[in-house]
C-alpha positions in Angstrom: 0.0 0.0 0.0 1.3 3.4 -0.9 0.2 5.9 2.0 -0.3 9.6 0.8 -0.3 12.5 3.8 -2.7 14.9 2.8 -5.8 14.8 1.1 -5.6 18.0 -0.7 -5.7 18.3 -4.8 -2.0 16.8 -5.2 -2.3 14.0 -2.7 -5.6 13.0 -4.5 -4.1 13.5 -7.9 -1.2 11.0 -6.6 -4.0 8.5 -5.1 -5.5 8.8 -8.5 -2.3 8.5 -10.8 -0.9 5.1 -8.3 -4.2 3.8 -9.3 -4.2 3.8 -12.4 -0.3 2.2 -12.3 -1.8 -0.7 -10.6 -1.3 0.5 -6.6 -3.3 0.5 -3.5 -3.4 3.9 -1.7 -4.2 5.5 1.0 -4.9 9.0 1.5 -4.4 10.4 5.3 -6.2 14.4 6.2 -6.0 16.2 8.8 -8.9 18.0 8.6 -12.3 17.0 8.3 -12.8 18.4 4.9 -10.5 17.8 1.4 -9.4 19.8 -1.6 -7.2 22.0 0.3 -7.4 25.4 -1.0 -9.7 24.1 -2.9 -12.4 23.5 -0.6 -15.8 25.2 -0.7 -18.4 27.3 0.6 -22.4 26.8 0.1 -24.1 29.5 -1.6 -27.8 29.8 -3.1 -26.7 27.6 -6.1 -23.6 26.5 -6.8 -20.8 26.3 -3.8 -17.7 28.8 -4.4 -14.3 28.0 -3.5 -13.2 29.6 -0.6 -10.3 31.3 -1.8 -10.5 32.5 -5.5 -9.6 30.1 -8.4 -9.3 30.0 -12.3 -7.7 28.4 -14.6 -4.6 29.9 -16.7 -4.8 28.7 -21.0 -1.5 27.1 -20.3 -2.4 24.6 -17.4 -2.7 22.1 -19.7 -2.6 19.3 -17.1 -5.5 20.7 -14.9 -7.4 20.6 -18.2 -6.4 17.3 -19.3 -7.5 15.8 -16.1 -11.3 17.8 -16.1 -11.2 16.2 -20.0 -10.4 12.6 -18.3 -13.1 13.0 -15.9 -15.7 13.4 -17.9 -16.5 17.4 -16.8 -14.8 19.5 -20.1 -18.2 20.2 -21.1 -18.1 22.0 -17.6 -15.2 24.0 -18.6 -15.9 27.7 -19.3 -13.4 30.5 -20.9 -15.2 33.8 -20.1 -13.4 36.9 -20.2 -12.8 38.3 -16.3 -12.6 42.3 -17.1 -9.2 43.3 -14.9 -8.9 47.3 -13.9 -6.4 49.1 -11.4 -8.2 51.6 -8.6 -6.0 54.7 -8.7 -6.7 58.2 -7.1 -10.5 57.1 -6.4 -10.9 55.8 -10.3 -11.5 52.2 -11.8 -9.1 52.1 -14.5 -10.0 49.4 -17.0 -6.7 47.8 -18.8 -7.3 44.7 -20.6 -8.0 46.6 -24.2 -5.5 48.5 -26.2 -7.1 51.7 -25.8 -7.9 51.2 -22.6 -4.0 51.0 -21.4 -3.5 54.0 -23.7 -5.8 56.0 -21.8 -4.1 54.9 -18.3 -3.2 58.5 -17.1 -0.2 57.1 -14.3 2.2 56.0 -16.8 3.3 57.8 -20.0 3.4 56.4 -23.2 6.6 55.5 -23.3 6.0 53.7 -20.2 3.5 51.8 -21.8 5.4 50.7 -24.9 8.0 49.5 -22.3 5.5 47.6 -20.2 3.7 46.1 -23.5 7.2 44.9 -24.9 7.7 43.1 -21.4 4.4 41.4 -21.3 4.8 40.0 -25.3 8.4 39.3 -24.1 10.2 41.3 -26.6 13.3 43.2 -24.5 14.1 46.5 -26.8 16.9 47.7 -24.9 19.7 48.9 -26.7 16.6 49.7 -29.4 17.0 46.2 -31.3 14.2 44.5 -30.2 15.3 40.9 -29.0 13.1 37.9 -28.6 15.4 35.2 -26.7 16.0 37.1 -23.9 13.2 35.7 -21.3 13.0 32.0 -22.4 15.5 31.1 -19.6 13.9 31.8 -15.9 17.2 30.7 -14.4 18.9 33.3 -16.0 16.7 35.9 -13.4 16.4 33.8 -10.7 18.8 36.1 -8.3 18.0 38.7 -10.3 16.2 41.8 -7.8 12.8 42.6 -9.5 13.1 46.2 -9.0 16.4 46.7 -10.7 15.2 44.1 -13.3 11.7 46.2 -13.4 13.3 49.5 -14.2 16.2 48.4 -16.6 14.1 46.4 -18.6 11.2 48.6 -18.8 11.3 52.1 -16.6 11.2 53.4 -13.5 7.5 54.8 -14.4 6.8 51.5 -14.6 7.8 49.9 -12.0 6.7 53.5 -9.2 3.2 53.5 -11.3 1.9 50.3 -12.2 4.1 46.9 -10.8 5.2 48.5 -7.5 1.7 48.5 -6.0 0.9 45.1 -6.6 3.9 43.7 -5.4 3.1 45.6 -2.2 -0.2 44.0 -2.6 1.7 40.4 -3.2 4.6 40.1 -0.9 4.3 43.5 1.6 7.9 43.6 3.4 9.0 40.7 1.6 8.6 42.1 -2.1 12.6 43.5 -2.2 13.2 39.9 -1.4 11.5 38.7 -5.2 13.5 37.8 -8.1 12.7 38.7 -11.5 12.6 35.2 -12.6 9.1 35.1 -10.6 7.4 38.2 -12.6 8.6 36.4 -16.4 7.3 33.2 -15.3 3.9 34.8 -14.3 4.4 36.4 -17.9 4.9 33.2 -19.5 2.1 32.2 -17.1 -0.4 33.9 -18.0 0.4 34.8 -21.7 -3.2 34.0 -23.8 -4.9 37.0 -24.3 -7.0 38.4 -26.9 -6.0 41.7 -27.8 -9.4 43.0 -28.4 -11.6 41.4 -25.5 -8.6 40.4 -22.5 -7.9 36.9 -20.9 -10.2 34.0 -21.1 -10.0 32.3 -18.1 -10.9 28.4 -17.0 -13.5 27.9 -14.5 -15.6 24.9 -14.0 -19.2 25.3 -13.9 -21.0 24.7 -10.3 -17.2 25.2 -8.9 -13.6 23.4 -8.5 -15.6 21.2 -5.9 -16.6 19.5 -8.6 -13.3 18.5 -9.6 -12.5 17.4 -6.2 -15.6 15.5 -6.0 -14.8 13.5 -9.1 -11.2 12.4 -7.5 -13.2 11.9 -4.6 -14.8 9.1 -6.6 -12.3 8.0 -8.8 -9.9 6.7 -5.6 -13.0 6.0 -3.5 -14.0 7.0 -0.7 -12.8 3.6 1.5 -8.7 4.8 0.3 -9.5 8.1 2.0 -9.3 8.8 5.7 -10.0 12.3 7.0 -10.0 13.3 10.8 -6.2 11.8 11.3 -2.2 13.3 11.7 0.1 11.4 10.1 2.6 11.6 13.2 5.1 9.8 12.5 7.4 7.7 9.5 9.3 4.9 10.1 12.2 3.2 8.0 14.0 0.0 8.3 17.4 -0.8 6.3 17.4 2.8 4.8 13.7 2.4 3.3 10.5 3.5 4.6 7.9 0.8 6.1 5.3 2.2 8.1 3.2 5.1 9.2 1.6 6.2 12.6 -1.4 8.1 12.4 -3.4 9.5 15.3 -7.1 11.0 15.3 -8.0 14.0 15.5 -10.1 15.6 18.5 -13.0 16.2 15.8 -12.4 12.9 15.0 -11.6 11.2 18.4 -12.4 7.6 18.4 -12.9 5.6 15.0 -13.9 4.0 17.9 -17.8 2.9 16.7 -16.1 0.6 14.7 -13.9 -0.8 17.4 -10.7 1.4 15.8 -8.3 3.1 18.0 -6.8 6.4 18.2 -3.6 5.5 17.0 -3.1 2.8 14.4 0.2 1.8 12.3 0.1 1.1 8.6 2.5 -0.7 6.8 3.7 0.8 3.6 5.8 0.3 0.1 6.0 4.3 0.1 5.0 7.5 0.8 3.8 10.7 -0.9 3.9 13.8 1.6 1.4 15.7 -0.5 1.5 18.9 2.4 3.6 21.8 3.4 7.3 21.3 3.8 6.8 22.1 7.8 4.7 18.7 7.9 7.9 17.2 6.0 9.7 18.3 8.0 8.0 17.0 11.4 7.9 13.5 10.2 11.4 13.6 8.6 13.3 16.3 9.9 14.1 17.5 6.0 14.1 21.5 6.4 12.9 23.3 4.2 14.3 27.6 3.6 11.6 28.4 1.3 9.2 31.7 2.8 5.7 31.3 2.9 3.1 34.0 3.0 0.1 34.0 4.8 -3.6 34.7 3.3 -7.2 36.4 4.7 -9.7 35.6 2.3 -13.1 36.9 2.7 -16.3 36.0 0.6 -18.6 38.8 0.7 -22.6 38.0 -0.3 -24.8 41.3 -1.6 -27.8 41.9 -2.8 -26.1 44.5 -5.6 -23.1 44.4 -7.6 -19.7 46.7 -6.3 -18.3 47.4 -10.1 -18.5 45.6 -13.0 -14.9 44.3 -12.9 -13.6 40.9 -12.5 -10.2 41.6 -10.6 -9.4 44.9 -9.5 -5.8 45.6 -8.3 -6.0 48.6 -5.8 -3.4 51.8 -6.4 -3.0 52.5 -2.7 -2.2 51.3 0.6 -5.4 49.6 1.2 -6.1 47.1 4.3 -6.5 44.2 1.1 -5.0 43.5 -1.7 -7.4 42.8 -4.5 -11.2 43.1 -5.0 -12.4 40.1 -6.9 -15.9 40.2 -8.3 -16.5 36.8 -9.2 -19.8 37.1 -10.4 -18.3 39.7 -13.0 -16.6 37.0 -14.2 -19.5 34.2 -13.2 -23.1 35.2 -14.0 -24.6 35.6 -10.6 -27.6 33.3 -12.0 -24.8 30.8 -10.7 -25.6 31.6 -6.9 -29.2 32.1 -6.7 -29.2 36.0 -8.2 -26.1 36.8 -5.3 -23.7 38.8 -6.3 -20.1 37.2 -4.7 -16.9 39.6 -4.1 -13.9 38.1 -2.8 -11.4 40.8 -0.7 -8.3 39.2 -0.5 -4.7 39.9 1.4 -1.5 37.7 2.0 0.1 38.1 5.3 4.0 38.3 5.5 4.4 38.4 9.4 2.0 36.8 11.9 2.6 40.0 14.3 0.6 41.7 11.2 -2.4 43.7 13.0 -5.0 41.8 10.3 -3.6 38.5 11.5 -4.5 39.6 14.7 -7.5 41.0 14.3 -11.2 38.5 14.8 -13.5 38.0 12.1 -15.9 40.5 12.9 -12.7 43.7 13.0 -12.1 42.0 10.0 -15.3 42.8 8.4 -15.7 46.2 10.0 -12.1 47.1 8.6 -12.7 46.1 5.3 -16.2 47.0 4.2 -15.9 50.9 5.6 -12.8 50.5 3.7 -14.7 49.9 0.8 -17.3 52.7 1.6 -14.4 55.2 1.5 -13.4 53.9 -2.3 -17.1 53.3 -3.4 -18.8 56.1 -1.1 -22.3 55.3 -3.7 -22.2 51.9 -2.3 -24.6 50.9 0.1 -23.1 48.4 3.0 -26.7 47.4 3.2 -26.1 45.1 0.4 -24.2 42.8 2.3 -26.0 40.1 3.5 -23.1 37.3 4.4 -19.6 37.6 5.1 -17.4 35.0 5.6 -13.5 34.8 6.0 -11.3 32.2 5.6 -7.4 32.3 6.7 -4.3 29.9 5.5 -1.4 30.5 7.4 0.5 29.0 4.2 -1.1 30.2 1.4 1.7 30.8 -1.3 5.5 31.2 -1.2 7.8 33.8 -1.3 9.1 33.8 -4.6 12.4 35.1 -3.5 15.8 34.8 -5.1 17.4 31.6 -5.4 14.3 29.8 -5.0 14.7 26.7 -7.3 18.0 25.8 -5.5 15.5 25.3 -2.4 12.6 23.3 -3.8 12.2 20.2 -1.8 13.2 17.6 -4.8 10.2 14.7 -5.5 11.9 11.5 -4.8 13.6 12.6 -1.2 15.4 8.8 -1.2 19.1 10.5 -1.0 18.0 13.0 1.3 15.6 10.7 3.9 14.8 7.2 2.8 14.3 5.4 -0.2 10.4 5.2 -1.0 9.6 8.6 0.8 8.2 12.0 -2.1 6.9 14.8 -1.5 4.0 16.8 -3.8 3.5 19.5 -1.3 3.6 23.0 -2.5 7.7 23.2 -2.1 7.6 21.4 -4.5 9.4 22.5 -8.5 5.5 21.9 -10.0 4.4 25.0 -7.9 7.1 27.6 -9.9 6.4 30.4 -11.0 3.5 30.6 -9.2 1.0 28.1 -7.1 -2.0 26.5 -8.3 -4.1 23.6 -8.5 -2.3 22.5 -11.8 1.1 23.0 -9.9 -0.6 20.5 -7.3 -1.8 17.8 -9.9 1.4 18.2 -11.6 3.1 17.2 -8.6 1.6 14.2 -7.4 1.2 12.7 -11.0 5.5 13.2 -10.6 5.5 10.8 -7.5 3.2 8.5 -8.5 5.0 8.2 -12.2 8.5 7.9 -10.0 7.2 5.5 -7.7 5.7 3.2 -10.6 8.8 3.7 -13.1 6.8 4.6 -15.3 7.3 8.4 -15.9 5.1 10.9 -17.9 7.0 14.0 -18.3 4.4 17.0 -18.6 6.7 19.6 -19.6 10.2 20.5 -20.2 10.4 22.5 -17.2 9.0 19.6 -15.0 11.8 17.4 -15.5 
């Protein structure tokens, strides 16, 4: 039996993969709930995810796996309209003329930025188009002086600075520039005319997570249980000890215990690097960021923008109208705002703060950039917090990605898919996590799919 800590989109994509390579799993949760960051909210249709998801053109692996699961028909490309909130103004920038109109940056400001985001570098005034394609050539590369010689200080002051405030707070100096051109690369399909489509699958991710859910069956899944402990014999892992949860305390109707030992052929470690790190003692460097995620229910609609970056120094980082994006027919007529901001220090006064300051500090927040809105509106607001959310992107990063087969660093038959993982670079994301534990399971059967390139 392979067991597979954590029950979150990559340790069920792993379950899923070992499967279908001939291998009994099972998959061990903490929590009572799975998907991860994936998991959901109810609403008056569909349930929403609680912190914000779509789907990038390029995640072809996410998409092949909705295809495999019988659920592309499900699979929607709208176009989310995108804006930046300057000096008390929505300022729409997914059109042509709409970025020529952007009154913060001048137009050769614009031509620099435009160059950057079709990956053309025109420095020196001969317009190159090799220059990005390696991402290790930026990796200790500081964003800011990469930012202002490769496109201009106007630039970076009037249109990237703010949002990597919004992104990594303290921490942003930290960055390389080999994380901005791989969110380029990223998120590169656009229509000139209309903006990005992006992915999202009707009635919710959930869905997704349901159809795993099925696939590995529900008997290979246990939730309410720590994995607490690995143990190895002759250099090779053979067993894990879990132990249930106080929401889970006794399996005991069926005569179980609260800690039971399982033996094992391997292990995926499909969970953050500080769980890997309790069970092995392999340490991790890589910086994660916290994240406050609130869903905000209302009877009206804020703006008619999908994701709006914010100019200033808000209390959030992003306002991001889902049902702009998703008709609100979706949800039973609601119209569904998400108000979203990473955390780089748990001392952070939002950290600290209960749900309810939460609220209060964020809507009259609102109410002083949208002073026609009425609060009134609101009739549900719920928050959700991840002390690990995403990491810091900082420079140097690939030379501390926990590597997928840990057998020279730990014990032969130990992997990890967490989100240290190389799957989750340039930025994290459910493809990242399926990507990941479709690596273990294809290392632990031999029988290797490569995905990309990159992913070797």
């Amino acid at each position: 039996m392979i067991g597979i800590v954590g029950g979150g989109i990559a340790g069920l994509a792993a379950a899923y993969r070992l499967q279908q390579h001939g291998y009994d799993v099972q998959v061990f949760e903490a929590s009572d709930d799975l998907g991860g960051l994936a998991a959901t909210y109810e609403t008056n249709g569909d349930r929403i995810e609680k912190f914000y998801h779509h789907l990038s053109a390029s995640e072809q692996t996410i998409i092949d796996l909705i295809e495999e699961l019988g659920l592309d028909d499900d699979l929607d490309w709208p176009i989310g309209k995108n804006a930046y909130y300057m000096d008390g103004v929505v300022h729409p920038l997914d059109k042509p003329w709409e970025i020529l109109a952007y009154p913060h940056m001048s137009f050769y400001d614009k031509f620099r930025l435009g160059m950057l985001t079709q990956e053309i570098d025109v420095r020196g005034g001969i317009p190159k188009f090799d220059s990005y394609e390696r991402l290790e050539d930026y990796e200790d590369v500081p964003i800011k002086d990469f930012l202002v010689e490769h496109t201009s200080r106007g630039v970076y002051e009037n249109f990237f600075g703010p949002l990597l405030d919004a992104k990594f707070g303290s921490k942003k100096e930290k960055v390389s520039a080999a994380w901005l051109l791989g969110r380029i690369k990223f998120r590169g399909e656009r229509d000139l005319l209309r903006g990005e489509p992006l992915g999202y699958l009707r009635g919710g991710f959930g869905r997704l997570i349901d159809a795993l859910v099925e696939e590995v069956g529900r008997e290979n899944i246990t939730t309410g249980v720590y994995v607490t402990d690995l143990d190895a014999e002759d250099g090779h892992v053979t067993s894990l000890t879990t132990e249930a949860t106080e929401s889970a305390e006794v399996a005991a109707a069926d005569g179980g215990t609260a800690t039971e030992t399982h033996d094992v052929e391997s292990v995926v470690v499909a969970a953050m690097p500080n769980v890997l790190e309790d069970l092995t003692g392999y340490e991790c460097d890589i910086d994660f960021q916290g994240a406050v995620c609130a869903l905000v229910t209302m009877d009206e609609p804020l703006t008619d923008t999908y994701w709006l970056n914010i100019g200033h120094d808000a209390p959030f980082g992003a306002l991001i109208e889902h049902t702009n994006y998703i008709p609100p027919e979706q949800y039973g007529g609601d119209h569904l705002l998400y108000v979203a901001s990473y955390i780089q220090d748990y001392e952070e006064e939002l950290w600290q703060l209960d749900d309810d300051e939460v609220e209060e500090l964020w809507l009259s927040h609102i109410e002083e950039m949208f002073p026609e809105w009425d609060r009134s509106s609101v009739t549900n607001f719920r928050l959700a917090r991840n002390p690990r959310a995403a990491p810091v992107y900082e420079r140097g990063y690939l030379d501390m990605v926990v590597p997928y087969d840990l057998g020279d660093d730990i014990a032969d038959g130990i992997y990890y898919a967490g989100m240290a993982s190389k799957a989750q670079y340039p930025e994290r994301s459910l493809n990242g996590g399926i990507v990941a534990g479709y690596e273990c399971a294809d290392r632990i059967s031999g029988k290797k799919v490569v995905v990309s390139p990159d992913d070797e």
